[in-house]
C-alpha positions as CSV (number, residue, x, y, z in Angstrom):
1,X,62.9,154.4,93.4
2,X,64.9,155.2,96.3
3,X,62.7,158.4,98.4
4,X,61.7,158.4,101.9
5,X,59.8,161.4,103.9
6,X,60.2,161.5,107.8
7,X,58.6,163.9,110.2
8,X,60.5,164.0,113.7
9,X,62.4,166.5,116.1
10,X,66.1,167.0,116.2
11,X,68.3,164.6,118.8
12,X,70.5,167.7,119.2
13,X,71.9,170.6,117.2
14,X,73.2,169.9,113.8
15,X,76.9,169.1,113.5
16,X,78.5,171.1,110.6
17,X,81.8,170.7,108.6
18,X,83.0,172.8,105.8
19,X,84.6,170.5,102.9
20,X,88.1,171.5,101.8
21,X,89.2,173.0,99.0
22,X,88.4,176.5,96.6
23,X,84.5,175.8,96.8
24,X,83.9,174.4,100.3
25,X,80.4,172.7,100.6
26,X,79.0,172.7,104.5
27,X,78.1,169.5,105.2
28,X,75.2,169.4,108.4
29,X,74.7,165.6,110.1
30,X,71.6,165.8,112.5
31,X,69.9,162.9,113.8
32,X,65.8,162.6,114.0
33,X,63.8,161.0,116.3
34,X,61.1,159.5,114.2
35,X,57.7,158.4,116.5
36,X,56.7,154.8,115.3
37,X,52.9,154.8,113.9
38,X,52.5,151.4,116.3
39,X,53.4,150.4,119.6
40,X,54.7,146.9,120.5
41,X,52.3,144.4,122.7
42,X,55.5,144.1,125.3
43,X,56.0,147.6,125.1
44,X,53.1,149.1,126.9
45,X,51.7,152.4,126.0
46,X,55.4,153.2,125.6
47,X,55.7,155.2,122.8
48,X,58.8,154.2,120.4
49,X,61.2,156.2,118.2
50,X,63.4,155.2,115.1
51,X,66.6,157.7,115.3
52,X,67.4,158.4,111.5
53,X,70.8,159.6,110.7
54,X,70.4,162.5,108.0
55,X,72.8,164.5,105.9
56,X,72.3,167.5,104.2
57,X,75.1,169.3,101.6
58,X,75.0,172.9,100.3
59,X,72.6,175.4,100.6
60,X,70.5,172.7,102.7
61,X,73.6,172.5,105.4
62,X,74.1,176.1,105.9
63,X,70.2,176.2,106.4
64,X,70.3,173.3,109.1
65,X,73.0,175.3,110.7
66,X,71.2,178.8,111.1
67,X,67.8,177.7,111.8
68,X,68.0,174.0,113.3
69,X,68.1,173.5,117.1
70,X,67.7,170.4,119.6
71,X,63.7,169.6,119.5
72,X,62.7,171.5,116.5
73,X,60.2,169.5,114.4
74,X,60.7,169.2,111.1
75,X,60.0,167.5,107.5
76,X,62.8,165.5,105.5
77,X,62.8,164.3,102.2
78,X,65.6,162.6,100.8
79,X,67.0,158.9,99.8
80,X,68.9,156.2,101.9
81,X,72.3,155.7,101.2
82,X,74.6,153.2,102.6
83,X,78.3,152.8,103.0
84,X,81.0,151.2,105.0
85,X,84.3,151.6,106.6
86,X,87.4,150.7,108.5
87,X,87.3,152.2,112.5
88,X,91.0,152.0,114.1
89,X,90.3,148.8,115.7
90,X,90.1,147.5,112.4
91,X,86.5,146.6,112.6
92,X,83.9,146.9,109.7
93,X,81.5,149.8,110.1
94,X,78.0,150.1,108.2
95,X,76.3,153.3,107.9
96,X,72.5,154.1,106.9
97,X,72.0,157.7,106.1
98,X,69.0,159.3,104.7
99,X,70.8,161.8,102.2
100,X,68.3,165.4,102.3
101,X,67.2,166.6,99.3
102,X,64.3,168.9,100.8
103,X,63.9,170.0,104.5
104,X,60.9,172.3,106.2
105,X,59.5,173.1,109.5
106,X,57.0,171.4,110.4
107,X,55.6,173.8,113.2
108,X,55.8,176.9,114.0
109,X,58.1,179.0,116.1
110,X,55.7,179.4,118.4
111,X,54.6,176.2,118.8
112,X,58.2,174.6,119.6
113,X,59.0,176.9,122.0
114,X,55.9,176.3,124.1
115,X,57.7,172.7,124.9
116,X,61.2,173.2,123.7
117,X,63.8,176.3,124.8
118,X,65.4,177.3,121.3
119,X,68.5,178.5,121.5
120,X,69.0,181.3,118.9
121,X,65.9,182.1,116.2
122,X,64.6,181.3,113.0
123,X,62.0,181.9,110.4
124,X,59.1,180.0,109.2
125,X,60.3,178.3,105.8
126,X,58.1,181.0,103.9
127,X,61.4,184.0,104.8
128,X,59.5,186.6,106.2
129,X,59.7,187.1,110.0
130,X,55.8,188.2,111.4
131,X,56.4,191.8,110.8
132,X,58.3,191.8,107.3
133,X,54.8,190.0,106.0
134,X,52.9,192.6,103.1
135,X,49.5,193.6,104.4
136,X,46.5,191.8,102.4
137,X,45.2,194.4,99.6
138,X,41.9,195.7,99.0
139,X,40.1,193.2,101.0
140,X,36.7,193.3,101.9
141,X,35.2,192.8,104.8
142,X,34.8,189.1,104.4
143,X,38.4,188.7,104.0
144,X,38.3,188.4,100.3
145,X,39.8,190.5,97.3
146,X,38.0,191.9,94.9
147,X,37.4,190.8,91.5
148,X,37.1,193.7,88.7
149,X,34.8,194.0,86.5
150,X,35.0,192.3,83.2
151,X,37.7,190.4,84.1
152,X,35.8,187.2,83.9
153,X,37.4,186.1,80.2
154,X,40.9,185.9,81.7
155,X,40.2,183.8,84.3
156,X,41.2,179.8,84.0
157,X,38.1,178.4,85.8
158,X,34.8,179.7,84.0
């Protein structure tokens, strides 16, 4: 099984190509800086970072390029692929990319632009901004719903 998960903030703003052809796919290439769980002893208390290479096609590129931004911290699933090739000088070139199959925010708005300037907005992966949100119905005044009457029988936890 090939699956990794990796929580860290964008390097810098996605880079994003359109693929040629009559149905062009975006393609978005972001690096993530990844905080490792343990320091080094020679290290110090300097904290240390893994910068992941990530890709994301589709729908999941266009996404990274509307709502991604330098220091946003987000949530990547995916798989590693490698490859190789050929630079001008002739030299061999390995890649490690973690290919995204599922990407989230993994704060909110708010909360990234208390240390991080954002250029441009986004939403919070739910797709309604603040305002847009439907008010809670019928709710008492602890918060909660209420339950009718005689509804008891339909209900999958009796």
């Amino acid at each position: 099984m090939n699956k990794v998960i990796l929580m860290g903030r964008l390097t810098r703003d996605p880079e994003v190509r359109y693929s040629q052809g009559e149905n062009s796919t975006a393609v978005a290439r972001y690096t993530l800086a990844v905080d490792r769980r343990f320091t080094r002893r020679d290290s110090g208390d300097q904290q240390t970072a893994d910068f992941i290479q990530c890709v994301a096609f589709g729908r999941s590129g266009e996404f990274a390029e509307k709502y991604f931004r330098k220091g946003l911290k987000v949530v990547v699933t995916g798989r590693i692929q490698t490859g190789s090739y050929t630079n001008q000088e002739g030299q061999k070139v390995y890649t490690t990319d973690v290919v995204v199959e599922d990407q989230e925010f993994a704060e909110s708005k708010a909360a990234s632009e208390g240390g991080y300037q954002q250029s441009g907005g986004y939403q919070q992966s739910g797709g309604f901004a603040p305002s847009d949100r439907p008010a809670p119905s019928a709710a008492v005044g602890d918060g909660f719903m209420n339950i009718p009457d005689g509804i008891d029988e339909e209900l999958p936890f009796n």
